[in-house]
ZATOR-395674 format. One line per field, with one value per residue (C-alpha): x, y, z; residue in one letter. Coordinates in Angstrom, 2 decimals. Layout:
N
c1 <- X, ... .
c2 <- Y, ... .
c3 <- Z, ... .
aa <- A, ... .
This chain:
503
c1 <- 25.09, 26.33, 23.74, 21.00, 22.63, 23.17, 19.60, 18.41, 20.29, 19.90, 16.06, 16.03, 17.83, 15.14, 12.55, 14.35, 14.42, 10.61, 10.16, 12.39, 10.18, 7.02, 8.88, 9.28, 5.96, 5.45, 9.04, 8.80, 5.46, 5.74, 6.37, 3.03, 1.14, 2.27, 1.35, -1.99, -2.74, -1.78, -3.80, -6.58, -7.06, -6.89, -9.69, -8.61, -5.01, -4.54, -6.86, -5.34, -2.03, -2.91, -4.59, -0.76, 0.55, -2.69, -3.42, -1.36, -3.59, -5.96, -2.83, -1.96, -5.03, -5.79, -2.19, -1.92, -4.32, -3.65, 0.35, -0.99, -2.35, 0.22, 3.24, 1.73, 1.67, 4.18, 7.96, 8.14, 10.98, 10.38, 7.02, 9.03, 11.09, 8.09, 6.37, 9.47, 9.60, 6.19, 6.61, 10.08, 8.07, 5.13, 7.92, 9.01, 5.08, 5.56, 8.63, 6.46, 3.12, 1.67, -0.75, -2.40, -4.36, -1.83, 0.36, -2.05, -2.73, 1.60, 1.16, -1.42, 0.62, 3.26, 1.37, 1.20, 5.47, 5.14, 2.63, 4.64, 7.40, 6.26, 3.91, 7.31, 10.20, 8.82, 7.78, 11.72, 13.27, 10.77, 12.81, 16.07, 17.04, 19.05, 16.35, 18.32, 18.02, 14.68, 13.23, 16.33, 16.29, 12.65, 12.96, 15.61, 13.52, 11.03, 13.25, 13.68, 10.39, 11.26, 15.09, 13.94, 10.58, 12.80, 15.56, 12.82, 11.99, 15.09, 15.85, 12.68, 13.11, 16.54, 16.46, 13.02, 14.16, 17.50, 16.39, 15.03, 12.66, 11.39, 8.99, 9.46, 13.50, 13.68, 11.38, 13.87, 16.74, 15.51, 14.52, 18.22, 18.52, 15.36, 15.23, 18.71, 17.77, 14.44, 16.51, 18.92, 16.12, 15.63, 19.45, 18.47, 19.48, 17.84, 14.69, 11.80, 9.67, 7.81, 4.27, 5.15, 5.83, 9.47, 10.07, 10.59, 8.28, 9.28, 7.73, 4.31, 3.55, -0.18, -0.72, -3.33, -3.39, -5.37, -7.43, -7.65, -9.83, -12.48, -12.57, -9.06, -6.82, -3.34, -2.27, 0.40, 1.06, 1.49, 2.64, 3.68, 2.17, 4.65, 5.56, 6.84, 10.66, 11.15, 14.49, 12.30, 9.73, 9.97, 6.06, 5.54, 7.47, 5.37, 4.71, 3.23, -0.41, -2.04, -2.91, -5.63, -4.42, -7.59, -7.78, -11.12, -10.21, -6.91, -9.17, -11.38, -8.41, -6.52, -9.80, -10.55, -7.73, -8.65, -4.95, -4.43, -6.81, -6.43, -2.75, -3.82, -6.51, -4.11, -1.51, -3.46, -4.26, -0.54, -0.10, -2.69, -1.16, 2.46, 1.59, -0.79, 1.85, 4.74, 2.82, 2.19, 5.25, 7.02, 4.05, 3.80, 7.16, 6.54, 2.80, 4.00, 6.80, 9.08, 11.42, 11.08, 11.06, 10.36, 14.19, 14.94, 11.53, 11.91, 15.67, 15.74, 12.01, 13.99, 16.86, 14.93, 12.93, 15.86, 17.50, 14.81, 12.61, 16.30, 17.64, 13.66, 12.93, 16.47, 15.93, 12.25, 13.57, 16.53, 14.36, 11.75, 14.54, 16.04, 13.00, 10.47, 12.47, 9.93, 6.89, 3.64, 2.93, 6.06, 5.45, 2.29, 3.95, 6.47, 4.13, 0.94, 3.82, 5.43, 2.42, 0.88, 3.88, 4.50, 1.02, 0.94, 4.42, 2.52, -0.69, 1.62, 3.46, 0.00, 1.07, 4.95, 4.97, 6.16, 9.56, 11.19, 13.59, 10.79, 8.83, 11.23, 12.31, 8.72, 8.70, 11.86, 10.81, 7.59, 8.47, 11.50, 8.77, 6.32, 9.13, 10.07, 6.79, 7.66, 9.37, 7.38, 3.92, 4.52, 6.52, 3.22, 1.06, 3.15, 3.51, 0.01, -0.79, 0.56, 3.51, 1.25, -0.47, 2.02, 2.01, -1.77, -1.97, 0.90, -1.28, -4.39, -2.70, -0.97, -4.45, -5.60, -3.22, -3.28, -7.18, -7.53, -4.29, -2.04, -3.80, -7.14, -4.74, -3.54, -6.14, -8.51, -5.95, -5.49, -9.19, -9.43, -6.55, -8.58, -11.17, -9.71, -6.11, -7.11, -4.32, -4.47, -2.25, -1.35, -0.95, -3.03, -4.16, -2.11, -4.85, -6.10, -2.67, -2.46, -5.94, -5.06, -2.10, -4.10, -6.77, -3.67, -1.96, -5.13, -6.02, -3.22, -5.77, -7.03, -4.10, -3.79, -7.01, -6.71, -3.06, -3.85, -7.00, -4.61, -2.76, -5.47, -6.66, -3.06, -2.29, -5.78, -4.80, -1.32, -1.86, -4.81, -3.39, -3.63, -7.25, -9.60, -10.34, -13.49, -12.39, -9.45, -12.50, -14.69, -12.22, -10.80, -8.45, -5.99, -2.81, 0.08, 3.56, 6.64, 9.26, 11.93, 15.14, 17.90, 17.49, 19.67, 21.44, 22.40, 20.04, 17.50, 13.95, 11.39, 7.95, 5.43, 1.80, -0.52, -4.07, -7.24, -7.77, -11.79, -13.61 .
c2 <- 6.24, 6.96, 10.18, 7.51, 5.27, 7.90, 9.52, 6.37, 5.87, 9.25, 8.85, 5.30, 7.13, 9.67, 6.80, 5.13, 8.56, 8.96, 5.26, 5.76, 9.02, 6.33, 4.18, 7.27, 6.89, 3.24, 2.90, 5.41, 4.10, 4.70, 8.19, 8.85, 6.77, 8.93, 12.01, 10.74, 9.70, 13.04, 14.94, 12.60, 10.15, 6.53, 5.24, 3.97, 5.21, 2.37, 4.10, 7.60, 5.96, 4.26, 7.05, 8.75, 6.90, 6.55, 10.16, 10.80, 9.36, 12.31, 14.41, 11.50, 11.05, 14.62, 15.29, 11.77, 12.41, 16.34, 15.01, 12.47, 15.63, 17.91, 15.81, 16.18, 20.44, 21.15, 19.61, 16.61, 17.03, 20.63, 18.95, 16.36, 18.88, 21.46, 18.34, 17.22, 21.38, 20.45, 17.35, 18.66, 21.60, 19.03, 17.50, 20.75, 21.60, 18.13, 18.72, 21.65, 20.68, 22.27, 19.58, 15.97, 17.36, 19.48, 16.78, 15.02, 17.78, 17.97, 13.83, 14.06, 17.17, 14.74, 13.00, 15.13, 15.18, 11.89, 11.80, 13.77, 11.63, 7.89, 8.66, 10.03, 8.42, 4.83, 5.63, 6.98, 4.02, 1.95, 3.89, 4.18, 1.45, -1.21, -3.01, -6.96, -5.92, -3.40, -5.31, -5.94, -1.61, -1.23, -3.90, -1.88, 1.27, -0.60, -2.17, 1.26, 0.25, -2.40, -1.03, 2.26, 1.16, -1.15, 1.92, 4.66, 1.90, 1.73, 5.88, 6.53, 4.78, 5.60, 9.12, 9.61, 7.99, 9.62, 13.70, 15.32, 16.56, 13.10, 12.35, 15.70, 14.80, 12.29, 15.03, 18.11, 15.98, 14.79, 18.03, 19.54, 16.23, 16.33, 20.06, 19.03, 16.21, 18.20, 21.04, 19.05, 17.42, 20.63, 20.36, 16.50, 17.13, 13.81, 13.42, 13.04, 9.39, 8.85, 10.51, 13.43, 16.86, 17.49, 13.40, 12.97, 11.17, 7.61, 6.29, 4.22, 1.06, 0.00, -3.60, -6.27, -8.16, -11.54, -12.02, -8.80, -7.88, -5.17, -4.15, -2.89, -6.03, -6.30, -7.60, -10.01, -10.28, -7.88, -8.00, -4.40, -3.98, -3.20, 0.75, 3.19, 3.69, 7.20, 7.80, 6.79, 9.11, 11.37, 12.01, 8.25, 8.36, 7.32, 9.83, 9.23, 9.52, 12.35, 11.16, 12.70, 14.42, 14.82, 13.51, 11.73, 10.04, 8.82, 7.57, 5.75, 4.06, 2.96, 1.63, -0.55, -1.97, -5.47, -6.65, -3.07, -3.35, -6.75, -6.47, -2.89, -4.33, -7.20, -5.09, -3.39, -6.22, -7.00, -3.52, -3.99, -6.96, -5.39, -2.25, -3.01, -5.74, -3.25, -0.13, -2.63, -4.81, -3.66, -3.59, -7.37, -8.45, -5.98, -7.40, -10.65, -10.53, -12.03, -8.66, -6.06, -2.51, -0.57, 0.33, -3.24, -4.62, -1.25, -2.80, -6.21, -6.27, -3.45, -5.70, -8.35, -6.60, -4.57, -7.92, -9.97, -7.43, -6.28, -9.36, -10.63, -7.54, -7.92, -11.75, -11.15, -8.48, -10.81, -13.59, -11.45, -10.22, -13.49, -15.81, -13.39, -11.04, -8.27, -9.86, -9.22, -12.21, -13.83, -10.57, -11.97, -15.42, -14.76, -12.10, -15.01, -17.63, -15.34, -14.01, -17.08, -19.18, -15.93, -15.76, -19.14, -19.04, -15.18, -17.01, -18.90, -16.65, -16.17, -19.70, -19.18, -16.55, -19.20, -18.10, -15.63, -17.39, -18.97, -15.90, -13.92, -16.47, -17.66, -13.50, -13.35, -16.51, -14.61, -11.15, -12.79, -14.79, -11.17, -8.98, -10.63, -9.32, -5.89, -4.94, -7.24, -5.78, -2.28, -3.07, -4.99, -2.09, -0.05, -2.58, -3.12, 0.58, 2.90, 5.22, 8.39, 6.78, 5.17, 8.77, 8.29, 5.01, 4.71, 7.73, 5.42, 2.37, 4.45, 5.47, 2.27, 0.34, 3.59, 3.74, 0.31, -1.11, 0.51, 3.63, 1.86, -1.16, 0.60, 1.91, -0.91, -3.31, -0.89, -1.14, -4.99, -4.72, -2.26, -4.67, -8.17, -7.76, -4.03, -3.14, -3.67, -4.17, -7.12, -6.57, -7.90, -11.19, -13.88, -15.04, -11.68, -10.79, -14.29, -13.89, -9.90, -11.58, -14.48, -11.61, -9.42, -12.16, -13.71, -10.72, -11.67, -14.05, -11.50, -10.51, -14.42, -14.15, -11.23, -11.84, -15.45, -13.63, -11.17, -14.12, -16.16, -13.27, -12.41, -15.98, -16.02, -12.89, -13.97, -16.77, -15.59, -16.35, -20.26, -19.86, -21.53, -18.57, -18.37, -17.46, -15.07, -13.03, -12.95, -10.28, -8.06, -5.06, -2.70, -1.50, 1.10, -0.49, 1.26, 0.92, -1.39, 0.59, 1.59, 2.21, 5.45, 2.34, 0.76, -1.69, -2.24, -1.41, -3.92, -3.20, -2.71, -3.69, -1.41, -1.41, -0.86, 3.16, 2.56, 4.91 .
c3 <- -16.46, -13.33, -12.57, -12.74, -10.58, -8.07, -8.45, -7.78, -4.61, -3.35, -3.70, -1.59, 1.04, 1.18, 1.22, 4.31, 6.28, 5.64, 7.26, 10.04, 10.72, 10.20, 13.25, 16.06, 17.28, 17.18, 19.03, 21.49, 22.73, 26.75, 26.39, 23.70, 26.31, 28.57, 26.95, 26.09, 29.42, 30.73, 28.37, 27.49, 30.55, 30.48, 28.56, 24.66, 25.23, 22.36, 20.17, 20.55, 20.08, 16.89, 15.11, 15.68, 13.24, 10.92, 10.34, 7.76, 5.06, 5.38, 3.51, 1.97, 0.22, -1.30, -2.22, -4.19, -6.82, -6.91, -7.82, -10.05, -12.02, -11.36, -13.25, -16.67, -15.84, -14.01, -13.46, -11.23, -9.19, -8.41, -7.17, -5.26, -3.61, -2.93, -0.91, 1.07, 2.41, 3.36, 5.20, 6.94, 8.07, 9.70, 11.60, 13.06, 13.79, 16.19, 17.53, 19.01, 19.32, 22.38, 22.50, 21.28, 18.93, 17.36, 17.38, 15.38, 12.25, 12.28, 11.84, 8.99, 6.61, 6.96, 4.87, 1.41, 1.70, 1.25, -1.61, -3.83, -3.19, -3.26, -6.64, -8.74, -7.75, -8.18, -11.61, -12.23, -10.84, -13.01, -16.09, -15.56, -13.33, -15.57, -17.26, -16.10, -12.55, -12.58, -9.97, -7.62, -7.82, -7.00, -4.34, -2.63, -2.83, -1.05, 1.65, 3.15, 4.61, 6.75, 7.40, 7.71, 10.50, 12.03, 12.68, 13.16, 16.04, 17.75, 17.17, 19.02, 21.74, 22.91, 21.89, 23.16, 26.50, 26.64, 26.47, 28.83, 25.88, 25.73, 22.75, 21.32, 20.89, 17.79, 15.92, 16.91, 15.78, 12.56, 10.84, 9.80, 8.05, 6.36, 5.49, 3.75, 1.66, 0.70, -0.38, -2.64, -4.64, -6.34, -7.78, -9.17, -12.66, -14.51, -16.78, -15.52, -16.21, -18.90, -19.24, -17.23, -17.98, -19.53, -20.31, -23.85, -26.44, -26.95, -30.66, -30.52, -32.08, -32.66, -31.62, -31.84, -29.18, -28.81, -25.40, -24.80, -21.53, -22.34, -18.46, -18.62, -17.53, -19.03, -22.03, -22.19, -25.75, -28.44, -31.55, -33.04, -36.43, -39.46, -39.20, -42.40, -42.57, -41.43, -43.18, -46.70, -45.26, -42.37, -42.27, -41.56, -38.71, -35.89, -33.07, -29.42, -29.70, -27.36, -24.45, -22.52, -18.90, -17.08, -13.90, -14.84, -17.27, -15.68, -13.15, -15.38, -17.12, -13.77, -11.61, -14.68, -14.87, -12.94, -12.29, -10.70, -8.83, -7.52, -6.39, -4.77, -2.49, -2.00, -1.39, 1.30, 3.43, 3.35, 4.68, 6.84, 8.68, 8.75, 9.77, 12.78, 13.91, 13.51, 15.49, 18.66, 18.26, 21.36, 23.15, 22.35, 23.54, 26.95, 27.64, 26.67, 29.97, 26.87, 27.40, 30.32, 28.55, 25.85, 24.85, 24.90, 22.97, 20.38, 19.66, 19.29, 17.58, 15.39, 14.53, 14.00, 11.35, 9.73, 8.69, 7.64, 5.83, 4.19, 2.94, 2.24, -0.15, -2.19, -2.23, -3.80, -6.49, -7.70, -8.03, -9.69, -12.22, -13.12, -12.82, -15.20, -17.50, -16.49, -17.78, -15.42, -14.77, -13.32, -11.18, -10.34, -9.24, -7.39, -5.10, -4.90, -3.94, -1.28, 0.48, 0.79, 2.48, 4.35, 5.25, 6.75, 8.86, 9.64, 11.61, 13.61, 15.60, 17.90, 18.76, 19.51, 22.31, 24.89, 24.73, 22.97, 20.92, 19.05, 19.19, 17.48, 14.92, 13.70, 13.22, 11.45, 8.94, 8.52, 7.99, 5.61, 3.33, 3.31, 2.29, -0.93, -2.19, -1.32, -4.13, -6.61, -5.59, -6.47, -9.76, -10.71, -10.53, -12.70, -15.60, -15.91, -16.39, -19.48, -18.20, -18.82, -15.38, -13.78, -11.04, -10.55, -10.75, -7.73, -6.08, -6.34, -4.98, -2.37, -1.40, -1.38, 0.51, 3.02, 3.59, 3.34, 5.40, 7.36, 7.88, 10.04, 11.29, 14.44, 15.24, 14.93, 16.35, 19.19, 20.18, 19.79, 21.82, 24.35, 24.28, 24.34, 26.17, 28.41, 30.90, 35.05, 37.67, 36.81, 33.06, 29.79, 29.18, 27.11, 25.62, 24.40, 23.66, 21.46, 20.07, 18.64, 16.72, 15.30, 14.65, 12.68, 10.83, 9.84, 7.88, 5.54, 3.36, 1.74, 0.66, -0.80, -2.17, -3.91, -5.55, -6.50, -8.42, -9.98, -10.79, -12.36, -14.30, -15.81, -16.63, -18.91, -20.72, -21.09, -22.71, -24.02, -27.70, -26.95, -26.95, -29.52, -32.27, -31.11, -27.74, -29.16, -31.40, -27.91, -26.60, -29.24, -27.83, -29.27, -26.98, -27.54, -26.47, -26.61, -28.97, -27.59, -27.44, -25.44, -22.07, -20.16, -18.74, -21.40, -21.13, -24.16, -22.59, -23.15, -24.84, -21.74, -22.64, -22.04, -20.97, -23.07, -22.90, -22.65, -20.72 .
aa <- X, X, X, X, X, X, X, X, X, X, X, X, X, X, X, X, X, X, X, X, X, X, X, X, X, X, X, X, X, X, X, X, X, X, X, X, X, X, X, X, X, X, X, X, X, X, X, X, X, X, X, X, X, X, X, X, X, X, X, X, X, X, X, X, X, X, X, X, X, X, X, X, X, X, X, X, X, X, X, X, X, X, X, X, X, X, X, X, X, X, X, X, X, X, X, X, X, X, X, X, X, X, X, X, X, X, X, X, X, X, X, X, X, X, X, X, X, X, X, X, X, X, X, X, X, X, X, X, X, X, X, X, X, X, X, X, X, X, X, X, X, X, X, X, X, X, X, X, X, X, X, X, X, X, X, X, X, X, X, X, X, X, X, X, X, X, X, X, X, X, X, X, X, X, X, X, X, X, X, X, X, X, X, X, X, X, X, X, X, X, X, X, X, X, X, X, X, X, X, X, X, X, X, X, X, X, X, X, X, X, X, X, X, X, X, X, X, X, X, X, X, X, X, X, X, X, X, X, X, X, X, X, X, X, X, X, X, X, X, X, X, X, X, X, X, X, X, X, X, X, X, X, X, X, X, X, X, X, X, X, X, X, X, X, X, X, X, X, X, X, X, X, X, X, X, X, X, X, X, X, X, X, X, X, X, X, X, X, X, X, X, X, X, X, X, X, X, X, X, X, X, X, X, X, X, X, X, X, X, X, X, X, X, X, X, X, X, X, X, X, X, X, X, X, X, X, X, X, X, X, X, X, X, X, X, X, X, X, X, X, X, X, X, X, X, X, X, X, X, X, X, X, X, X, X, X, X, X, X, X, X, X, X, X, X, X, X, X, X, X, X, X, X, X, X, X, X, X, X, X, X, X, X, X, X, X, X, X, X, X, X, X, X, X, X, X, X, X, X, X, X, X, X, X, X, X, X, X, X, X, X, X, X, X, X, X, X, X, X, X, X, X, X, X, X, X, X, X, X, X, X, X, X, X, X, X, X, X, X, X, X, X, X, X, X, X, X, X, X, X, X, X, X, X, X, X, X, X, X, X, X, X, X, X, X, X, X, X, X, X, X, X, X, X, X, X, X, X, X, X, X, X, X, X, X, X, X, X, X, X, X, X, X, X, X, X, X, X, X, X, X, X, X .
């Protein structure tokens, strides 16, 4: 029991050292802009500074799906480990990048480390975390995103403006750690998840399930049909049905999945709004005269975010775990409820920037209320896909949220910010500064949209057997779900409902 337990935790520490990375760039701002300016001239510093800490996707991107193929041939961890080499080497390439643009490739392998990572360990903790407190474990996984930003903020900044090596110093620094936590993975002795090479067959159950969705939305309610005794007959036992691997069909399966879907594109308009807020932050508070430098801005706007997107992302797993026993949609409540009271405390902090106590405390109720979907979100996605593509189906969604959120936001925000708020003598407009927050925070109604329509299409198939007869014979489906048994906690797993596999 207790190998799980520390698996688990060793694998959120490596998550919170890939976000602090994430928050070097963003935290140490002045000295980029500097080296920008040097090298590129003054025009769109902004935009060169926000496609820093976008670039990544382009590894990101290729290495997701090439992992989410790659678990059912080859072992996972050893696939975990091989990436984190990878990304420990990009962050040596920085430390010594001779120039922007080299700078920039060194930014974008960093990516594929953390492919490999992000599309197997969530799946892992998804298994073996106790099944009474799944989400509480996933949510922590996922608070080493704020934490670890919020700390990669503050590191950058003081070490960055403390070394004579200036920008270059948080990178040199880093690496011994990293190189050491990429090595140990390879010692990780644990199963891998489900559906992936080396994880052991669990017994199938056929079930008929009324309301299914015939474009690939969850089912909510299964009932197993009767299965032979295998001590009166050991040929009746059942046995997991072959799956098929191919990354084509895998595809087909997860981008027909509606629910997926939804909470992805949701998910990346979340990530959209957090991410381009995060990267200019400091800026903010500086521009805004609210603090004087980038040290202090990086810090407190780092504390500030540490605590609330902390205590936010537990808060949102325990109430996930003891409000929904693990069903999807009680997933899908608790994420639609958050987001949209977050998203509404969100819009007004383009109104608060009179003073920086209420700046920073419309932030913290904000960030707070966003955060408890953090956990909830991803933890979604995975129960409404079939462990055999829980790896792709997290590469997909990675991908998603990536191309689609945090991966443009900087950059985009950084030219509205060009455009709107530009820099002179005397320093950037309030009101362009006020109108690029409104124009960041409002993006977050998407993300309402799009969960409350995950929501809505959820609650029809899981109650789905309420439905006239009529209704229930409109929308025949069969779905595999997994024996209920005993989980490598202790806990007794409970069946997960499974998609239609129609392709």
């Amino acid at each position: 029991m207790a190998n799980y337990r520390l698996a688990i935790i060793f694998f959120i520490c490596i998550n919170f050292c890939i976000y602090v990375d994430r928050g070097i760039v963003p935290g140490a701002f002045q000295q980029f802009d500097a080296m920008i300016e040097r090298e590129l001239g003054p025009d769109n510093v902004d935009t060169y500074f926000g496609a820093l800490t976008s670039v990544f996707i382009i590894g990101y991107a290729v290495a997701s799906f090439v992992v989410g193929q790659l678990v059912h041939l080859a072992p996972p961890f050893r696939i975990v480990g091989s990436g984190l080499l990878l990304w420990t080497a990009s962050i040596v390439l920085a430390a010594c990048a001779p120039s922007y643009w080299v700078l920039l490739v060194a930014r974008g392998l960093s990516g594929v480390g953390e492919a490999s990572f992000q599309c197997i360990i969530a799946p892992f903790i998804d298994d073996f975390a106790p099944q009474d407190s799944k989400a509480l474990w996933i949510g922590a996984f996922y608070a080493a995103i704020p934490v670890g930003s919020a700390l990669g903020y503050i590191y950058g900044a003081d070490v960055a403006s403390a070394s004579p090596l200036s920008w270059r110093a948080p990178f040199v620094a880093e690496a011994p750690v990293l190189l050491l936590l990429a090595v140990a993975v390879f010692f990780v002795n644990v199963p891998p998840p489900k559906g992936m090479q080396g994880a052991k067959l669990v017994p199938q159950a056929t079930a008929q399930v009324s309301g299914g969705d015939v474009d690939g939305a969850p089912h909510a309610d299964a009932t197993p049909a009767p299965s032979a005794d295998p001590s009166a007959d050991p040929s009746a036992a059942p046995s997991a049905p072959a799956k098929d691997v191919s990354l084509a069909v895998g595809l087909c399966r997860v981008l027909r999945n509606r629910v997926f879907m939804l909470v992805a594109l949701g998910y990346a308009a979340y990530n959209y709004s957090l991410a381009g807020f995060g990267a200019f932050a400091p800026k903010f508070l500086v521009a805004l005269r609210l603090l004087k430098d980038e040290s202090e801005a990086s810090t407190i706007f780092g504390a500030v975010l540490c605590v609330s997107g902390f205590v936010g992302t537990l808060l949102g797993g325990y109430a996930t775990d003891k409000a929904i026993a693990g069903e999807l949609v009680g997933i899908l409540i608790v994420s639609a409820v958050s987001m949209t009271t977050g998203a509404a405390l969100a819009v007004s902090i383009a109104f608060a920037t009179g003073s920086l106590a209420a700046y920073l405390g419309v932030t913290a109720a904000a960030c707070l209320l966003l955060f408890t979907s953090n956990g909830s979100a991803p933890l979604a996605m995975m129960t409404a896909v079939s462990p055999e593509d829980r790896a792709l189906a997290m590469g997909v969604g990675q991908v998603i949220q990536h191309a689609l959120g945090d991966v443009p936001a900087p950059t985009i925000i950084g030219l509205i910010l060009d455009s709107v708020a530009p820099k002179t003598a005397h320093g950037r407009s309030r009101e362009g500064l006020e109108l690029t927050i409104l124009a960041i925070m409002g993006w977050l109604g998407w993300a309402v949209l799009f969960w409350l329509a995950s929501l809505a299409v959820g609650w029809r198939f899981h109650f789905g057997r309420d439905a006239p007869q009529g209704e229930e014979d409109a929308h025949p489906a069969t779905a595999t779900a997994a024996e209920a048994g005993a989980g490598p906690l202790g806990a007794p797993e409970t069946a997960r409902l499974l998609t239609t596999d129609r392709v």
